[in-house]
C-alpha positions in Angstrom: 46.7 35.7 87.1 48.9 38.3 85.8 50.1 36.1 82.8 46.7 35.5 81.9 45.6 38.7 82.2 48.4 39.9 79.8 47.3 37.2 77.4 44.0 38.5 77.2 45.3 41.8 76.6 47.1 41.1 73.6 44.5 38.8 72.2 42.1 42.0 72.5 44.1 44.2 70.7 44.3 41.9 67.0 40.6 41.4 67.7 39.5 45.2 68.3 41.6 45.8 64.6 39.5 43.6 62.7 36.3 44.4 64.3 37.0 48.3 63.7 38.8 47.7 59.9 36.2 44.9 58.8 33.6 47.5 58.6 34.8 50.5 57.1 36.0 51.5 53.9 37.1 54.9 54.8 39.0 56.4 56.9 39.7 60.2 58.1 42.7 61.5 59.0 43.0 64.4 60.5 46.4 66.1 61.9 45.6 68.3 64.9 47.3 71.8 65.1 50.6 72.3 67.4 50.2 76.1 68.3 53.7 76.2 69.7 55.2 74.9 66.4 52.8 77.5 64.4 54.1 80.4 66.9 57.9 79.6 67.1 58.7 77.4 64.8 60.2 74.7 66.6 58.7 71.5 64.9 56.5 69.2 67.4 55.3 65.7 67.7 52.9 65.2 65.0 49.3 64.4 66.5 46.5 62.8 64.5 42.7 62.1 64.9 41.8 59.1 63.0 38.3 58.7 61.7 35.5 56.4 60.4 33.5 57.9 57.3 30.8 59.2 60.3 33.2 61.6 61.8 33.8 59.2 64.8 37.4 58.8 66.4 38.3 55.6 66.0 42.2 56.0 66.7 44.6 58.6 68.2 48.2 58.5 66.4 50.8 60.4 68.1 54.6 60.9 66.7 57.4 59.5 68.9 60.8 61.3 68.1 63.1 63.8 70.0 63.8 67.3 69.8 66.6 66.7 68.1 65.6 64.5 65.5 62.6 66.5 64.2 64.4 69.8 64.1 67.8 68.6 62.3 66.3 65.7 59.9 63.0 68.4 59.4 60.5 65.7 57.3 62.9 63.2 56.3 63.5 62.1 59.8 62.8 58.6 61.1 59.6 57.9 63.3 57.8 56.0 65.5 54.1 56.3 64.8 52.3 55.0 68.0 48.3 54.5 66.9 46.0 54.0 70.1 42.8 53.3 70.5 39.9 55.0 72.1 40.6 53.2 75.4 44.6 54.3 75.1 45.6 50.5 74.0 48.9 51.0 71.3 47.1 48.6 68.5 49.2 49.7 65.5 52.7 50.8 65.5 54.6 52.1 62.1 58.0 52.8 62.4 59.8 54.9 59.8 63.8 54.5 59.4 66.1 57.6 58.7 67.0 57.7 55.0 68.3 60.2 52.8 65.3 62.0 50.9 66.4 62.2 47.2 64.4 61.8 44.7 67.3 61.4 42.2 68.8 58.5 43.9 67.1 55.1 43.2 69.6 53.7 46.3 67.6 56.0 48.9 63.9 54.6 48.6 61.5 55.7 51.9 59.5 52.9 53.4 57.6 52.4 56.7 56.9 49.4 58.5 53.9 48.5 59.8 53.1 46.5 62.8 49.5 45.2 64.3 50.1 44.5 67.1 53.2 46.6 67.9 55.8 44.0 67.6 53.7 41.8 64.8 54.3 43.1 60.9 51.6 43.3 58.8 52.6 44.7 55.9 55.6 47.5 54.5 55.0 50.6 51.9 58.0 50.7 49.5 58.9 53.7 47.4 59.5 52.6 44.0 61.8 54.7 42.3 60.6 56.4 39.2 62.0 59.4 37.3 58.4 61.4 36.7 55.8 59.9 39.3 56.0 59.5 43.2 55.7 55.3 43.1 54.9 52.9 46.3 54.8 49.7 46.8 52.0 47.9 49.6 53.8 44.8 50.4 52.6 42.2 52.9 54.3 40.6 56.0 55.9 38.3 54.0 57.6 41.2 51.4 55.5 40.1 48.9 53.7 43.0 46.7 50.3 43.3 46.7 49.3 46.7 45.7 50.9 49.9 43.7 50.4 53.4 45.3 50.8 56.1 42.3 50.9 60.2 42.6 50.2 62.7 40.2 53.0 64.2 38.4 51.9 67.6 40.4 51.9 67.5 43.4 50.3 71.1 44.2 46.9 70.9 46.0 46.0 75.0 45.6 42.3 75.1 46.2 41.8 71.2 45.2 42.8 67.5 46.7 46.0 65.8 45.7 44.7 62.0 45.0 47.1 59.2 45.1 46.0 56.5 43.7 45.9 52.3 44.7 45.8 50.4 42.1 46.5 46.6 41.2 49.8 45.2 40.6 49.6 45.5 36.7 48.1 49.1 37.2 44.7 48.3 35.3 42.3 48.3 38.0 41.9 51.5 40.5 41.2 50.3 43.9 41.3 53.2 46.0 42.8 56.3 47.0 44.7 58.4 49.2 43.6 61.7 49.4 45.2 65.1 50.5 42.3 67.1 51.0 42.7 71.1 50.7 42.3 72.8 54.1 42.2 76.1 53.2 44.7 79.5 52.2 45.7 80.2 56.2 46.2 76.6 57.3 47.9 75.6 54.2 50.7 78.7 54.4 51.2 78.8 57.6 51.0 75.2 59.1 52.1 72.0 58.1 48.3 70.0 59.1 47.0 68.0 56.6 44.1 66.3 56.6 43.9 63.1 54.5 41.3 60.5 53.5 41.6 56.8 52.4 39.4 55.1 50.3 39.2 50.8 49.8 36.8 47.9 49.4 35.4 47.3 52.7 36.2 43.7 51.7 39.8 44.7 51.5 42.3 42.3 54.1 42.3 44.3 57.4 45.9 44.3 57.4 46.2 45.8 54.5 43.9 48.5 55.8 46.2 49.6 58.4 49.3 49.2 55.8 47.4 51.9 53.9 47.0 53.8 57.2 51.0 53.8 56.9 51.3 54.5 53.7 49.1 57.6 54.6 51.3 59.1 57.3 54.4 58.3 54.9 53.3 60.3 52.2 52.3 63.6 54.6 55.6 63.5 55.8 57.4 62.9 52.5 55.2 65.3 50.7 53.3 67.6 52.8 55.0 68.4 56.1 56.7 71.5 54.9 55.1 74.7 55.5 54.5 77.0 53.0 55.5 74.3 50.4 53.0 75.4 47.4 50.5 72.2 48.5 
């Protein structure tokens, strides 16, 4: 009985991906506010509200990494990203290895792995090294590319989104975005969460909808996780 129940459980949890993913073609994110990182500094498990373009949660994503590892690697530390649902099922896991974060070495490219079910990949987001632009790479299970992820040359969202856009493989055709929406003076200064939206064809693959979930959370941390950065 047990081993069929556990069988069930993981059949559930591919299942409740494409029936939530197959019918959207937004998605919210929005990181929640750690008042003990805002008052002393210490930095905290990021914690996100993920939702669909009605305002509904859809997914909880909560940071896995020690004290030590967030407050010596700061936002180039590695991560676990555990993504639950809204009945506390882990349905997408991303994990995030530690590399050094320089943009002027083309041997220390950031990436995050994405896996739906935790333990299954789906897909990978690739930095592409590029001497002007912020360049990523959507890749599928099988490493193959699929889809290019390109910045702005500024990065500074002052009173205005930062869009990042998803675009074809020979950079013709925009296909969607990721977007870095402006918060406000106070919560820009003096915290570190972002709130984000993603934009794709609703008949984009469902895994590639939670690889651009990924590439989401890798951008906030490579880009906007400092605070008082000038966003």
């Amino acid at each position: 009985m047990l081993l069929i129940q556990e069988q069930i459980y993981h059949l559930d949890i591919p299942l409740n991906i494409l029936q939530q993913h197959s019918k959207i073609d937004q998605i919210l994110v929005h990181q929640q506010i750690e008042l003990l990182e805002a008052f002393t500094g210490f930095e905290t498990n990021n914690k996100y509200e993920i939702k669909n373009s009605f305002g509904q949660r859809i997914y909880f994503a909560t940071e896995d990494t020690d004290f030590c590892t967030r407050n010596c690697c700061g936002a180039s530390r590695p991560f676990t990203m555990r993504i639950l649902d809204n009945m506390g099922r882990e349905v997408i896991t991303l994990e995030r290895p530690l590399k050094c974060d320089c943009c002027c070495c083309p041997c220390c490219l950031q990436e995050i792995a994405v896996y739906a079910p935790p333990g299954v990949p789906v897909g990978y987001v690739i930095q592409t090294w590029d001497p002007c632009l912020p360049r990523f790479t959507i890749q599928n299970e099988r490493r193959e590319d699929v889809l290019k992820i390109i910045a702005p040359c500024l990065l500074c969202s002052c009173c205005s989104d930062v869009d990042f856009e998803i675009k074809s493989l020979d950079e013709e055709n925009v296909v969607g975005k990721i977007s870095k929406q402006w918060t406000g003076f106070v919560r820009e200064a003096f915290t570190d969460a972002d709130n984000f939206g993603i934009q794709f064809p609703l008949d984009l693959d469902v895994k590639m909808k939670a690889v651009m979930l990924g590439a989401c959370f890798l951008i906030d941390f490579m880009f906007f996780e400092k605070k008082g950065n000038g966003e």
